[in-house]
MINU-659713 format. One record per residue (C-alpha): z, x, y; residue in three letters. Coordinates in steps of 0.02 Angstrom, whole numbers, always signed. Layout:
REM MINU-659713
REC_Z_X_Y_ALA
...
END
This chain:
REM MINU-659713
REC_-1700_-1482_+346_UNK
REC_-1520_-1491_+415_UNK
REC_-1460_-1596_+249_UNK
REC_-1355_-1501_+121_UNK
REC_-1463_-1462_-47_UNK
REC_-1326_-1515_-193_UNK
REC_-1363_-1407_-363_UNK
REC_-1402_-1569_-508_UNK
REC_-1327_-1512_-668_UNK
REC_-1476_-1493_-795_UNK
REC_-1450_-1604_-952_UNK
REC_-1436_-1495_-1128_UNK
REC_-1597_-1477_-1219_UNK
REC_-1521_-1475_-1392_UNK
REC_-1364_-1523_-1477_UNK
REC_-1212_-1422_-1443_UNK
REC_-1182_-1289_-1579_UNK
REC_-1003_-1284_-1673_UNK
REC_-901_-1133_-1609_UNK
REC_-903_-994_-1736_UNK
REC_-768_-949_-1842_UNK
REC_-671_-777_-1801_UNK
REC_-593_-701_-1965_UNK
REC_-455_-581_-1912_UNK
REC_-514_-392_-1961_UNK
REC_-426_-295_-2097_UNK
REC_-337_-137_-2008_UNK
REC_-395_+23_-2115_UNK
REC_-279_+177_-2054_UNK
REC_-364_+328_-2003_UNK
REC_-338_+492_-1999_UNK
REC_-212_+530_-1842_UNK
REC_-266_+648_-1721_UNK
REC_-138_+782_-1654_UNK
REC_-43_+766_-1471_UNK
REC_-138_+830_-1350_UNK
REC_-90_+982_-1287_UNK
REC_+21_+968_-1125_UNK
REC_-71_+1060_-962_UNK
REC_+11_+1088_-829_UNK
REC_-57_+971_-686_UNK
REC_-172_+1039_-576_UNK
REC_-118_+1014_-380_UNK
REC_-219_+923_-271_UNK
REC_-228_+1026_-122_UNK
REC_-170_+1193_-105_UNK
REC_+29_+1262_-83_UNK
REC_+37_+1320_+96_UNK
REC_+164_+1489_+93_UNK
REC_+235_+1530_+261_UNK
REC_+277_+1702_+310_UNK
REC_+415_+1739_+411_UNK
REC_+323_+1754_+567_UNK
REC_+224_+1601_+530_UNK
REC_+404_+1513_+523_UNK
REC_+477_+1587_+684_UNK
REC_+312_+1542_+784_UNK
REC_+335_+1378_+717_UNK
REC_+534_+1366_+770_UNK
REC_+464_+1450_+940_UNK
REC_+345_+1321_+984_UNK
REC_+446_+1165_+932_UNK
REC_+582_+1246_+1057_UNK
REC_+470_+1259_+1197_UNK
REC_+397_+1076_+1158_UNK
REC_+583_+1008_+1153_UNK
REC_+632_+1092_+1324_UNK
REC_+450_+1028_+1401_UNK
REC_+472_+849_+1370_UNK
REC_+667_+845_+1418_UNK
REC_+604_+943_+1573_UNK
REC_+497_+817_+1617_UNK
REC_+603_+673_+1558_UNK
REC_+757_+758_+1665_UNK
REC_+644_+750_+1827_UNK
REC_+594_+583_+1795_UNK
REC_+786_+531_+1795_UNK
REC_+795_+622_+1949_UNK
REC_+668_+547_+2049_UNK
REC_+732_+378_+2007_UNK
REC_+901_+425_+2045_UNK
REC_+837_+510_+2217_UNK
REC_+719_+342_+2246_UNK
REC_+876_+238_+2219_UNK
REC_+987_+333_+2346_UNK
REC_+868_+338_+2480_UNK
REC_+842_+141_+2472_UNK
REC_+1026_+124_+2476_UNK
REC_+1031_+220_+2632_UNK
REC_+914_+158_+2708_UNK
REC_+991_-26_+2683_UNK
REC_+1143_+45_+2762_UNK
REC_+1032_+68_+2909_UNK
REC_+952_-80_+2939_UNK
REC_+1114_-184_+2900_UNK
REC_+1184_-61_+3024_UNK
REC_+1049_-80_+3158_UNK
REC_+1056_-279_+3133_UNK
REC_+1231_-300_+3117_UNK
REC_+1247_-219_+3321_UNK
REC_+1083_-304_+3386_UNK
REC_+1177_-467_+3323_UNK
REC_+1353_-425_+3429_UNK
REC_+1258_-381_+3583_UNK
END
């Protein structure tokens, strides 16, 4: 059941035939067709046209988007920077508070 099932070759039933001959065709000319006719191509999706106020709403919004995501990125910076300076002190402090519990 589990054993692999290996294809046997069958043995030819006749002789094997000579291969045929192939005589080369004579080329005949025929009668030549005109060019085609050039067409201009056909685009594949449609030419979007933008009216002025389509372009300024455009300008508008990618303004606003811009000023949004430095905003944010601006008070991001200044939380770190506010994070930073408050650890700071406050290692000022307890260095402080150590270094006069330790002369006492």
């Amino acid at each position: 059941m589990f054993q692999p099932k290996i294809p046997v070759m069958p043995t030819p039933t006749r002789a094997a035939a000579p291969p045929a001959v192939v005589e080369p065709a004579s080329v005949v000319p025929g009668t030549q067709t005109p060019p085609p006719v050039p067409v201009a191509p056909v685009p594949s999706r449609p030419v979007v046209r933008l009216s002025p106020g389509t372009v300024l709403a455009l300008v508008g919004g990618g303004t606003a988007v811009v000023l949004v995501v430095g905003a944010v990125l601006v008070s991001l910076l200044l939380a770190v920077a506010l994070t930073g300076a408050s650890v700071a002190v406050c290692t000022v402090v307890v260095r402080s508070i150590l270094a006069t519990d330790s002369r006492r």
